[in-house]
Each structure stands twice: as structure tokens, then as C-alpha cells.
C-alpha positions in Angstrom: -7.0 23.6 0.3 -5.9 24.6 -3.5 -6.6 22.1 -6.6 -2.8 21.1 -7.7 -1.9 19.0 -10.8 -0.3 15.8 -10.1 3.4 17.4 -9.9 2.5 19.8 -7.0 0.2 17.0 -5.2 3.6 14.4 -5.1 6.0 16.7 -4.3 4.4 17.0 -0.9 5.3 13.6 0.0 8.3 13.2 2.6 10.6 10.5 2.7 10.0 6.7 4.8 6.3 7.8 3.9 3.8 5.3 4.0 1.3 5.1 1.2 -1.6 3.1 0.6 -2.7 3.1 -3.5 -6.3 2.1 -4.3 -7.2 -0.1 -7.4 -7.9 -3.5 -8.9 -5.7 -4.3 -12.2 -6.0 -0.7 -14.2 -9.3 -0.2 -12.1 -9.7 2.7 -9.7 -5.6 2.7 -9.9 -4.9 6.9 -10.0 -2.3 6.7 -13.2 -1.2 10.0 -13.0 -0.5 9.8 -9.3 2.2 6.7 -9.7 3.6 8.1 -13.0 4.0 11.7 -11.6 6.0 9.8 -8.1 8.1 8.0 -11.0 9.0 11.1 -12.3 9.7 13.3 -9.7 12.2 10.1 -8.1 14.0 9.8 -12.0 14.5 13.9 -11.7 15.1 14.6 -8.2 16.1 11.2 -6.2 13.7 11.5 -4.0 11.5 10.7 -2.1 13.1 7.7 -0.7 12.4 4.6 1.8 8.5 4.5 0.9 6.8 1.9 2.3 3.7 0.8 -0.5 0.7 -0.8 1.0 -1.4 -2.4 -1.9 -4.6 -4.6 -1.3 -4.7 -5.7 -4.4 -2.8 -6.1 -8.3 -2.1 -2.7 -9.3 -0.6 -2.4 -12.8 -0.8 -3.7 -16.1 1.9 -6.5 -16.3 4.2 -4.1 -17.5 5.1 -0.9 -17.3 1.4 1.2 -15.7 0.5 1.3 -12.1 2.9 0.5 -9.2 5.4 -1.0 -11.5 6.4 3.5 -12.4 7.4 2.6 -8.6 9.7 0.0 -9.1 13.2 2.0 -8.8 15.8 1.1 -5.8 15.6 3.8 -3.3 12.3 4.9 -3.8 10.6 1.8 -2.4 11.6 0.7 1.0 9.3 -1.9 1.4 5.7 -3.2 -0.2 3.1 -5.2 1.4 0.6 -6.7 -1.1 -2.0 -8.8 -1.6 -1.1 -9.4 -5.2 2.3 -9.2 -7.3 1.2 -10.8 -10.4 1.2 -7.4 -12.3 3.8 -5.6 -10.7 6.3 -7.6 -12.6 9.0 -4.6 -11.8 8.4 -4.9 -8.2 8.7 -8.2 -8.6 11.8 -8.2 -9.7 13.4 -5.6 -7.4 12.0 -8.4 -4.6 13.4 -11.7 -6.2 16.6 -9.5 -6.4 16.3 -9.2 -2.3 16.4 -5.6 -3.4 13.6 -4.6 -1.3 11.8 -5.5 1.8 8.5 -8.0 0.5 5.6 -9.3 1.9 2.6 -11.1 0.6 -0.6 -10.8 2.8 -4.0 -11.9 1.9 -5.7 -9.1 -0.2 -9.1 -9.0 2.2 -7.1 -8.8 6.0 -4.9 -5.4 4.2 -8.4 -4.2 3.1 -9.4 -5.1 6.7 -6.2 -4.2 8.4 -6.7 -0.1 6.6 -10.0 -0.2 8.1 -8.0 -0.9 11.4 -5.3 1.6 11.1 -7.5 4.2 10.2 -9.6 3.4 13.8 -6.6 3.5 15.6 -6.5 0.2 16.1 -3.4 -1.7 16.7 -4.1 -4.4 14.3 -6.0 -6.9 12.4 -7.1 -10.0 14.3 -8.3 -12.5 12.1 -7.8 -16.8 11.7 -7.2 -16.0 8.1 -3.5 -17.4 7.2 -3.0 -19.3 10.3 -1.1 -22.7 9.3 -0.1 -20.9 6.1 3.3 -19.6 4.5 2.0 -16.0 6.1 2.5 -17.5 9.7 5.0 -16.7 11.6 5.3 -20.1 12.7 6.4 -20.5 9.2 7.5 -17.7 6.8 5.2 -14.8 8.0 5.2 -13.6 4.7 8.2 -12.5 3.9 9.3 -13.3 0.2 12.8 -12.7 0.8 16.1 -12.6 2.7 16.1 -9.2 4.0 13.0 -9.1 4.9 13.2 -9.2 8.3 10.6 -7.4 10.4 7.9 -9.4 11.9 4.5 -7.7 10.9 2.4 -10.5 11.7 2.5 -12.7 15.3 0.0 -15.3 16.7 -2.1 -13.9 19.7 -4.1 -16.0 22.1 -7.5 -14.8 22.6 -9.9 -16.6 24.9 -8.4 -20.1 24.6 -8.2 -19.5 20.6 -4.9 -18.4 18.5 -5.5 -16.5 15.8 -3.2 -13.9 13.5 -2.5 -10.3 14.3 -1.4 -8.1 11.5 0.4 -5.4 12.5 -1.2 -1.4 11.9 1.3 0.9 10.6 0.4 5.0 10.6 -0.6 5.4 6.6 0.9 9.4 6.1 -0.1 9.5 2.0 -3.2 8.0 0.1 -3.1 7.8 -3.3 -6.6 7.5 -4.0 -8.4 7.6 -8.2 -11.6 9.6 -8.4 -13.9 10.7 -11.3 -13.8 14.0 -9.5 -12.6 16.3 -6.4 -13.5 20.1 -5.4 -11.1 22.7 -3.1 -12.5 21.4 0.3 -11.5 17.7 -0.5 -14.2 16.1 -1.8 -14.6 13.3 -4.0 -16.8 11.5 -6.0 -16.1 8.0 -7.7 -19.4 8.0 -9.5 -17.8 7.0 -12.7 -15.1 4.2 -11.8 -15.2 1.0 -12.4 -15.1 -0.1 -8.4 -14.7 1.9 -5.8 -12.6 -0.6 -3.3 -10.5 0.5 -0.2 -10.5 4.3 -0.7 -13.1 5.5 2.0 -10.3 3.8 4.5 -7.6 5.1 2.7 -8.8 8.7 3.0 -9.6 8.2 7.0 -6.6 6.4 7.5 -4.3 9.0 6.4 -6.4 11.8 7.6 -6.2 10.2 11.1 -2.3 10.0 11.1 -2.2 13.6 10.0 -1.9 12.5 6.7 -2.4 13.9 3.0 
């Protein structure tokens, strides 16, 4: 494997990807990453039909983080935890412009730990009797947001949630610094979060 900038790293990414993003607020978010995939959609048009998995807030309130993602073809669909600083996103979602869906920010960093074991889900009572329920909304935030990625399962005389795993192909992932064989170290940001399942989730699906 040969260090790339930014550029090179994103233009590797094929449409109807899925990508999970690290990060808290402006925390262990990789900048360059989101503002390099902004670019390359505003001088290319493409990729297209992402899917963005986020645990948690990702952005600034305005214009950093996920919200350089915010453009109609480029997302597909976002599953978050959080939207209160993805206000672009946000919009493109009250605008039923993309598929959205609000899960609780500890089953995704649960349910990446699950995909990346092969696992065909995330089995938890967390959210049962809520809007995320299918019995209710099942998270959906919108119109055309359809799909069901979350159905109640009976297991020994119990019901509980099951959120649906989905392969992850791209992980956007912040580090303080990488060498040539794919190492990295975080030793110098702020949290360190969901990126250990990140990394094995996409390298399990054959990922980058």
C-alpha cells in the first residue's frame, strides 16, 4: 500500500458505497477526508447513492464535517445518532430529499462492532416503545424513507430490537498518524471513539 493525499484516497470510493465516518463534534472527525469527498462530487458528480453511517454529531453547525456531504446525489441515505450539527443534512432530510434515520448513538457504535463480526445485527431492548420502533416510526424522519432497518425479535419469551448490519465498504477514519502498511496511531486526538470497528468492519467486507 502507497501513502496518497486525500484526493487519491477518495477517488477510490465507488458509487452506493457505504461509509462509516468517526468523530464526536470536530473531534476525531478526518476534515480533509469529508472536504476532499465534497470536492471531488462538486467537480466530477460522483460518487453517488452513499449511504453515511455516523454514531455520533459530526460537524460544526455549519459548514465542517458531514455537512461538505450534504449535496443531492451524493448521499443516498444517513443513519445517525445525532443531526444537531449537520444542519445541511438536515435540511436535505426535512426536504424528504434523502432517505433519514435517527438511531440511538451507542446501538450504531454497537451495531459497527456487529457488522464488522459478521454478525447480522444488533440485538438490544434499547428503543423498544420508542419513536425508533417499528411498532411506531422505526426511525425514519421522513416520507421516503421507507426501508425497515429495525424489526422486533422474540428471543426466549422476551422482544427486544434488532438493528439491521449492513456491509460497511469505506471508513473514513481521523488519525494523528499512518505508515505504508496501514497503520495508525491516534495518540494525539482528542477521543478515539468507534474507529477500531470501523477499520475491521470495512476490512471484513473487503473494504478500504
Amino acid at each position: 500500500m502507497n501513502l496518497c493525499s486525500a484526493d487519491e484516497a477518495i477517488r477510490q470510493i465507488p458509487d452506493g458505497a457505504t461509509i462509516a465516518s468517526s468523530g464526536m463534534l470536530g473531534a476525531q472527525h478526518p476534515e480533509a477526508l469529508s472536504a476532499a469527498l465534497e470536492r471531488r462530487f462538486i467537480e466530477t458528480g460522483g460518487p453517488t447513492g452513499l449511504t453515511l453511517l455516523s454514531c455520533a454529531a459530526q460537524g460544526d453547525g455549519g459548514s465542517r464535517g458531514l455537512n461538505h456531504l450534504a449535496h443531492v446525489g451524493l448521499v443516498k441515505r444517513v443513519i445517525s445518532g445525532h443531526w444537531g450539527l449537520v444542519p445541511k443534512l438536515g435540511k436535505l432530510a426535512l426536504e424528504n430529499r434523502i432517505e433519514a434515520y435517527n438511531f440511538p448513538q451507542g446501538v450504531l457504535c454497537q451495531l459497527i462492532r456487529d457488522i464488522a463480526a459478521g454478525r447480522p445485527g444488533c440485538i438490544t431492548h434499547v428503543g423498544l416503545g420508542t419513536f425508533i420502533d417499528p411498532a411506531n416510526q422505526g426511525g425514519k424522519l421522513n416520507a421516503c424513507t421507507t426501508q425497515e432497518l429495525v424489526e422486533r425479535v422474540d428471543v426466549r419469551g422476551r422482544t427486544w430490537l434488532c438493528y439491521h448490519a449492513l456491509p460497511i465498504q469505506v471508513g473514513l477514519i481521523r488519525a494523528t498518524e499512518a505508515d505504508a502498511r496501514s497503520n495508525l496511531s491516534v495518540s494525539e486526538e482528542a477521543v478515539i471513539g468507534e474507529i477500531l470497528p470501523i477499520a475491521q468492519a470495512a476490512n471484513n467486507h473487503a473494504g478500504i
